[in-house]
C-alpha positions as CSV (number, residue, x, y, z in Angstrom):
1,X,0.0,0.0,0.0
2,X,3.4,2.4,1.0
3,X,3.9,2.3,-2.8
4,X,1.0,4.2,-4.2
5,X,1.3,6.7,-1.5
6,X,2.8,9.9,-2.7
7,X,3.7,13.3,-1.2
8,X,4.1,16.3,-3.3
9,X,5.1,19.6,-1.4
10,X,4.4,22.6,-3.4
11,X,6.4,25.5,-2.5
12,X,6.5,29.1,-3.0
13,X,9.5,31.2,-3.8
14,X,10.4,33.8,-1.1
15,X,13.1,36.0,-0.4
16,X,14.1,37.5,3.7
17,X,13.7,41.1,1.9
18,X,10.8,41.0,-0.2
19,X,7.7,38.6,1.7
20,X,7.3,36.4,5.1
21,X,10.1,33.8,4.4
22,X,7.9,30.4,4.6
23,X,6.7,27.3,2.0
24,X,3.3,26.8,1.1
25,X,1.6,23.7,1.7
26,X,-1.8,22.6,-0.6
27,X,-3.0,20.0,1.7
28,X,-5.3,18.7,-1.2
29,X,-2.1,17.6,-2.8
30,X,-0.4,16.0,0.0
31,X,-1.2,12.6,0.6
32,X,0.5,11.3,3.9
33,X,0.3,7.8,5.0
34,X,-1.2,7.1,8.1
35,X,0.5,6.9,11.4
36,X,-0.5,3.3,12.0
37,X,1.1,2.2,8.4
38,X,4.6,4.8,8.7
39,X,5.0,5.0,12.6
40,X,6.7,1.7,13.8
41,X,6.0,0.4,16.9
42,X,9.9,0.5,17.6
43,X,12.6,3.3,16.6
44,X,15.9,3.3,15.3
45,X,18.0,6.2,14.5
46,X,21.3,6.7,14.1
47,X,23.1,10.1,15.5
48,X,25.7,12.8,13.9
49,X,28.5,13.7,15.9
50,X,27.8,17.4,18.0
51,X,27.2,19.8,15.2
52,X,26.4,22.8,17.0
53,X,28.0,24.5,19.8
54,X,28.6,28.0,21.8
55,X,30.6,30.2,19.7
56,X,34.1,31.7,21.3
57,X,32.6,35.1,21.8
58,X,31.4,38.0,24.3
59,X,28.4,35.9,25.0
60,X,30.6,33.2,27.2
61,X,27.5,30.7,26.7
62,X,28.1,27.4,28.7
63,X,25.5,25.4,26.3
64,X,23.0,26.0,23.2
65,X,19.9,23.7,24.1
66,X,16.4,23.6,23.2
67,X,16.1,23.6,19.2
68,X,13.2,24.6,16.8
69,X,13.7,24.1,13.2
70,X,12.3,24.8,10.3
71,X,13.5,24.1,6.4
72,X,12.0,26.7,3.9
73,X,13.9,26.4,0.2
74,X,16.9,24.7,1.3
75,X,17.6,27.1,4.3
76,X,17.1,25.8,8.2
77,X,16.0,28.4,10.4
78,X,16.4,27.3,14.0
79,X,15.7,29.3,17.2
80,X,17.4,27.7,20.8
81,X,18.3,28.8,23.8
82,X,21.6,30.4,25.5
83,X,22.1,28.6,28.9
84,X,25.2,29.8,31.4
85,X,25.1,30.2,35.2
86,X,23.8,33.3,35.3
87,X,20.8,32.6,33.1
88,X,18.9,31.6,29.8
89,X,18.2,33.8,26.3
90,X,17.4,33.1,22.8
91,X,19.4,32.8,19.9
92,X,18.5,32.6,16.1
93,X,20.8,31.3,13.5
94,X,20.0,29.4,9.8
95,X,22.5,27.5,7.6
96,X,22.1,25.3,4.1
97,X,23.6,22.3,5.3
98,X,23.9,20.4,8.6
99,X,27.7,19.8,8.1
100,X,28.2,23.5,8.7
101,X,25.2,24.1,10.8
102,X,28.3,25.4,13.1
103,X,29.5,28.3,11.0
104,X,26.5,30.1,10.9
105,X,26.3,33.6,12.3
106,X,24.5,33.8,15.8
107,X,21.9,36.2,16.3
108,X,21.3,37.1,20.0
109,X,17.5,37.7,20.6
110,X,17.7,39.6,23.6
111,X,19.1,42.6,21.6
112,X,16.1,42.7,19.9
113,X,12.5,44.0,21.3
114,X,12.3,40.4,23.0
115,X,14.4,41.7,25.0
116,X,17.3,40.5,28.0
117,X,15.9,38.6,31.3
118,X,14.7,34.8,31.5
119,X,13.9,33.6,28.0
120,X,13.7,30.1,26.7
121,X,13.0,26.8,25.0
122,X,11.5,27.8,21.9
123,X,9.1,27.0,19.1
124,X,8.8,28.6,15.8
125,X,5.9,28.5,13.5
126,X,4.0,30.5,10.6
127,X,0.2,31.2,11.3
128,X,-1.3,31.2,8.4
129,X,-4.6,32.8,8.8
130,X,-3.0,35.9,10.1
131,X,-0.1,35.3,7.5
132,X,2.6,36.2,10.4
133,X,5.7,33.7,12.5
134,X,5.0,33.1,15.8
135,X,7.9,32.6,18.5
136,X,6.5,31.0,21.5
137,X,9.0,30.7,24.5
138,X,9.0,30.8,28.4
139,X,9.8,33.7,30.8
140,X,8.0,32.7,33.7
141,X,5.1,32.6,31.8
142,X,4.3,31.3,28.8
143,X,5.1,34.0,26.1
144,X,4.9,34.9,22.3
145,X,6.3,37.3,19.5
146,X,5.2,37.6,16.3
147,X,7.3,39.0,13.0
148,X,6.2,39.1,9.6
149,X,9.8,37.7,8.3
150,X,11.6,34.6,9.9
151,X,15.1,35.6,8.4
152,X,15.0,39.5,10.3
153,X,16.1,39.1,13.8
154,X,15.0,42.2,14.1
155,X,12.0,42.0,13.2
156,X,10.3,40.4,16.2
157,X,7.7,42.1,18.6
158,X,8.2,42.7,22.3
159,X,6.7,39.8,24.7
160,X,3.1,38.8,24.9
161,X,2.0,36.3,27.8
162,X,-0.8,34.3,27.0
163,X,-1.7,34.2,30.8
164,X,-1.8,36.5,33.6
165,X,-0.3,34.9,36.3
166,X,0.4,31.0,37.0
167,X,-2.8,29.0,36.4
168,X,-4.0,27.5,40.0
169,X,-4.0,23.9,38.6
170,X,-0.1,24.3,37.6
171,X,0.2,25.6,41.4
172,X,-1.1,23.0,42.6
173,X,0.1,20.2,40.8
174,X,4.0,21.5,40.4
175,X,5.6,20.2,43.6
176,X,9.1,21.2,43.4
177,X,9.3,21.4,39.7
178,X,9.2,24.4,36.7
179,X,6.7,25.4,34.3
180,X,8.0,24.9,31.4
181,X,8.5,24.3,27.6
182,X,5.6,25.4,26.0
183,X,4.4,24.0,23.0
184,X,1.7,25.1,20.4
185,X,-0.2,23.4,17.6
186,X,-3.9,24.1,15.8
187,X,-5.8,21.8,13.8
188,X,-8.6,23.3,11.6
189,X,-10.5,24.8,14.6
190,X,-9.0,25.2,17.4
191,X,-4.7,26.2,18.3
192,X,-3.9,23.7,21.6
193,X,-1.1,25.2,24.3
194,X,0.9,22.2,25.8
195,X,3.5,22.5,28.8
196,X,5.0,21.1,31.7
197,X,5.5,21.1,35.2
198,X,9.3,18.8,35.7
199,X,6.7,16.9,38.1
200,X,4.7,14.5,36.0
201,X,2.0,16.5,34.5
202,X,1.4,17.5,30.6
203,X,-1.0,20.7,30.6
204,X,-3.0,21.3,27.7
205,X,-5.0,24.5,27.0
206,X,-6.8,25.8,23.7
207,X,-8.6,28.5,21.9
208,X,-10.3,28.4,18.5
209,X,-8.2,29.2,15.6
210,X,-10.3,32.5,14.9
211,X,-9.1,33.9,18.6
212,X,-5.3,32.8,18.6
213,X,-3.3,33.9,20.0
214,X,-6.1,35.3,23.0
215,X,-8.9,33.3,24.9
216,X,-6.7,30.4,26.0
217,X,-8.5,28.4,28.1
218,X,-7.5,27.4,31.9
219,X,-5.0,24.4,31.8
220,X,-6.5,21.0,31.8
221,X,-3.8,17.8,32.9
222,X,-3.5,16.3,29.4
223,X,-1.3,13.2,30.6
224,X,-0.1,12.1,33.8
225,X,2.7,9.8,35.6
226,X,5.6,10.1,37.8
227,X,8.1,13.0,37.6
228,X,11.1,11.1,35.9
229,X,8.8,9.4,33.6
230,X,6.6,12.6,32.2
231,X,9.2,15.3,32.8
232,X,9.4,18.1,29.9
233,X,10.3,19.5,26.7
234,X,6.5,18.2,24.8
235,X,6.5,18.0,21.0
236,X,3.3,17.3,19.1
237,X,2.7,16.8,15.4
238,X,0.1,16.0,13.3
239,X,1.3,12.9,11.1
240,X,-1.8,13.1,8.6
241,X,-5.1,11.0,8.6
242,X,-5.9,12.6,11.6
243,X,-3.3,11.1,13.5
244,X,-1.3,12.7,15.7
245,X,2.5,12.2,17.6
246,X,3.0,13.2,21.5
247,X,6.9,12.9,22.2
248,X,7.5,13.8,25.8
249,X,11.4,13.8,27.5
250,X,12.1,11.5,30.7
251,X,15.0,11.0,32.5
252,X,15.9,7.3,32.7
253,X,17.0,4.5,35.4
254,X,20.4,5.5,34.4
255,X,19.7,9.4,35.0
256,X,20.2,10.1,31.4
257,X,17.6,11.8,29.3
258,X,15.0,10.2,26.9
259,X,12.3,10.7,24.7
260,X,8.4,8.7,25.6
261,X,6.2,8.7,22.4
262,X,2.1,8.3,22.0
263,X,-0.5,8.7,19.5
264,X,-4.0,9.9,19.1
265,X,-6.7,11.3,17.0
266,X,-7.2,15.1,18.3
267,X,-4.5,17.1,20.4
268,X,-7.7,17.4,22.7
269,X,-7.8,13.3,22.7
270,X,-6.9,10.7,24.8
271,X,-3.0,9.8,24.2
272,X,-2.2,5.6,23.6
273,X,1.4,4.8,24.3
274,X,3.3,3.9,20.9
275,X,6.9,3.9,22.2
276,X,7.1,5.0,25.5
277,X,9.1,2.7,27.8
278,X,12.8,2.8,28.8
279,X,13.4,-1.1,26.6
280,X,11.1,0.6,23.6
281,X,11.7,4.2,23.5
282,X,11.3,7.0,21.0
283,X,14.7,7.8,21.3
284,X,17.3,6.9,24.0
285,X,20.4,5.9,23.7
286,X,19.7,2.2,23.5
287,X,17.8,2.7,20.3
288,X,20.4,5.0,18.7
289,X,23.4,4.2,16.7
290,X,26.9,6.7,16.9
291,X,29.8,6.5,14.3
292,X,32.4,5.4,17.1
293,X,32.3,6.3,20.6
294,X,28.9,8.1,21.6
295,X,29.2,11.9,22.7
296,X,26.4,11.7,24.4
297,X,24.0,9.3,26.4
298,X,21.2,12.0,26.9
299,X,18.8,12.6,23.7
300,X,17.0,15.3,25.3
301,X,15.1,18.4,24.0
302,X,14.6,19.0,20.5
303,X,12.7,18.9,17.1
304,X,11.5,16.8,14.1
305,X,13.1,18.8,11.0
306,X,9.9,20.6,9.9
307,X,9.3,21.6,6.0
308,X,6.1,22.3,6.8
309,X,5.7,25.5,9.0
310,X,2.5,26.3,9.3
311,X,0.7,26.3,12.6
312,X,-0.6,22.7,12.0
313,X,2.6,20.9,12.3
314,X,1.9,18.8,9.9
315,X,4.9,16.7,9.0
316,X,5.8,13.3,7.6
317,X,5.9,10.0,9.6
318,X,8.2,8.7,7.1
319,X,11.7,9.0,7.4
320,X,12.1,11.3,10.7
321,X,14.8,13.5,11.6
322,X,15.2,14.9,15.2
323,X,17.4,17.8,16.3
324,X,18.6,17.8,19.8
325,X,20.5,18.7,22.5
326,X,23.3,16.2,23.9
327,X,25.9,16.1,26.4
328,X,29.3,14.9,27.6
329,X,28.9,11.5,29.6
330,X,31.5,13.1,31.4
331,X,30.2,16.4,32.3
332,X,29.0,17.2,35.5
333,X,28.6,20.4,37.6
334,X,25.4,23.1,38.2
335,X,22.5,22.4,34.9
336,X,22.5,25.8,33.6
337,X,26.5,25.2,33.3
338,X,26.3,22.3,31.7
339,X,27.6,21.7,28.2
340,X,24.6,21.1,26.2
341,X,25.3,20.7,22.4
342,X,23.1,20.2,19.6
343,X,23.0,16.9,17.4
344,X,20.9,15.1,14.3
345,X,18.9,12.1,14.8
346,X,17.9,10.6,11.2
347,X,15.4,7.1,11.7
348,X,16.9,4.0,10.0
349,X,14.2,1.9,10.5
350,X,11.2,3.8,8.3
351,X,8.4,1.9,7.3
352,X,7.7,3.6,4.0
C-alpha cells in the first residue's frame, strides 16, 4: 500500500527582503500515509557527531539547548536557547547544510525588542490565517512574538503572555518542579497550548483558531505519571489521517535523558502509548546508533526537521529527523552550566 502513497510539497518562492520567508503547503495535494502504516511500533536512529555549539565570543554561553527548526527552500532556520550560570536567552541562526550548521552567524535575541531577562525553550511556527511567524517561548510565563519575516532578527515584537499569572491547577500540581517548555499546535478549529511542570503532569489548553493567540483556556492535565517518567520539553505533530504524535522527554533509570512517544486522534484526545518505555523508547540511547564512541547518552530536548511551517505541524511520519541537545557522559557540575550541544537524529528503520 506504502507504494502508491505519494507526497508532493508545493512551494512558493520567497526571499528574507521582499515577503514572510515560509513554504506553502496545498494540503489537497499532500497525501500522507497514516500513522498506523509509517510509525513503527519501535525506533531506530542513528546520531551525527555534536554539530552545534557555543561560539568563542562576548556571549561566554556554557551550552545551546532547546532547538526549533524549520527548512524553507533549502535554508534551516532554527531558534534555541543560551544557557550559562547566570541565566537563559534566545538565539536565532540558519545555515544550508547540517555539516556547517556550526559556522553560521548567531543572532542574540535579547538585543532585539524580545528583550534580555529569563527567555527560553523555543518553538517557531508560521500562522497562516494571520499570515505572520509566531515565536513562542518561556519567561515565567508562557510568552509569544510575532514578526512578519523569519530571516529579520530584528523584526520580532516585544513579549506577549498568554496568561496572567500561574494557572491554579499548575500551582497545585507543580511540587518542586518548573513550568516549562511550552508548545503550540492548531488543527482546523482550534490552536492547543501544551506545557510542563518537571513533576509529571502534561498541561493542555486551547482557543479556536479564529481567537489565537487570546482566549486560551484554563490548563487542563492532558497526561499524567511520575516526575522522571513525564518530565518536559513536549512536542506534538500532526502525522496526517488525523493522526497525531506526542513525544514527551524523561530521565531514565540510568539518569540520562530520553524521549516517551504516543499517538492519538485530536491534540484534545486521549493519548495511547506507541513507544514509550525505557526497553522501547522513541529515542534513547539504546535505540540509537553513533559512528564510534557516543558523545552523548542523553537525547533530550529538540525537534522533528519541519518543512512544513505552518501552525498545524503537519509533518511526515516517514523517514524522521530529530534535532537535539546532547551532552558529555563526562560532564558534571550546576544544569545551567552544563555543556549542552546540539545533534541530528535521522530514523533508519522507516516503514515507508
Amino acid at each position: 500500500m506504502l507504494s502508491l502513497v505519494t507526497l508532493a510539497l508545493a512551494v512558493c518562492a520567497a526571499t528574507i527582503s521582499a515577503a514572510p520567508l515560509r513554504d506553502s503547503l496545498d494540503k489537497d495535494d499532500v497525501s500522507v500515509p497514516s500513522a498506523a502504516d509509517a510509525l513503527p511500533t519501535g525506533f531506530t536512529w542513528s546520531s551525527s557527531a555534536a554539530l552545534v555549539g557555543p561560539k568563542n565570543d562576548s556571549e561566554e554561553l556554557a551550552a545551546i539547548k532547546d532547538p526549533s527548526i524549520v527548512e524553507i527552500n533549502g535554508t534551516y532556520h532554527v531558534f534555541a536557547s543560551t544557557a550559562k550560570e547566570s541565566g537563559y536567552g534566545l538565539v536565532y541562526f540558519n545555515f544550508t547544510d547540517f555539516s556547517q550548521a556550526n559556522n553560521a552567524k548567531f543572532n542574540y535575541l535579547d538585543q532585539t525588542a524580545i528583550g534580555s531577562g529569563y527567555r527560553a525553550a523555543p518553538e517557531i511556527f508560521y500562522f497562516e490565517p494571520q499570515s505572520i511567524w509566531y515565536l513562542i517561548f518561556q519567561n515565567g510565563n508562557a510568552a509569544y512574538s510575532t514578526n512578519q519575516n523569519i530571516g529579520d532578527p530584528a523584526g520580532w515584537s516585544a513579549p506577549t503572555n498568554f496568561y496572567n499569572g500561574t494557572p491554579s491547577i499548575i500551582t497545585q500540581n507543580i511540587g518542586s518542579g518548573y513550568w516549562v517548555d511550552m508548545w503550540v499546535i492548531c488543527d482546523s478549529s482550534s490552536c492547543y497550548l501544551f506545557s510542563s511542570d518537571d513533576n509529571g503532569h502534561l498541561y493542555r489548553s486551547q482557543t479556536p483558531l479564529s481567537s489565537f493567540p487570546n482566549g486560551m483556556t484554563d490548563p487542563v492535565i492532558a497526561l499524567a505519571d511520575s516526575q522522571y517518567a513525564l518530565y518536559e520539553a513536549s512536542n506534538v505533530y500532526n502525522v496526517g489521517n488525523g493522526q497525531y504524535l506526542l513525544i514527551v522527554e524523561a530521565i531514565g533509570s540510568d539518569g540520562n535523558r530520553y524521549f516517551r512517544s504516543w499517538t492519538s486522534n485530536s491534540p484534545s484526545g486521549t493519548w495511547t502509548g506507541l513507544a514509550d518505555t525505557e526497553a522501547n523508547p522513541f529515542a534513547r540511547s539504546n535505540n540509537v546508533a553513533f559512528n564510534g564512541t557516543a558523545w552523548t547518552k542523553s537525547i533530550s530536548h529538540g525537534e522533528v526537521v519541519r518543512t512544513s511551517t505552518d501552525q498545524t505541524l503537519t509533518i511526515s511520519p516517514c523517514n524522521l529527523r530529530y534535532f537535539y541537545q546532547g551532552l558529555s557522559p563526562n560532564a558534571t557540575g550546576d544544569y545551567n552550566a552544563l555543556p549542552w550541544r546540539l545533534g541530528l537524529l535521522t530514523q533508519t528503520n522507516s516503514n515507508c
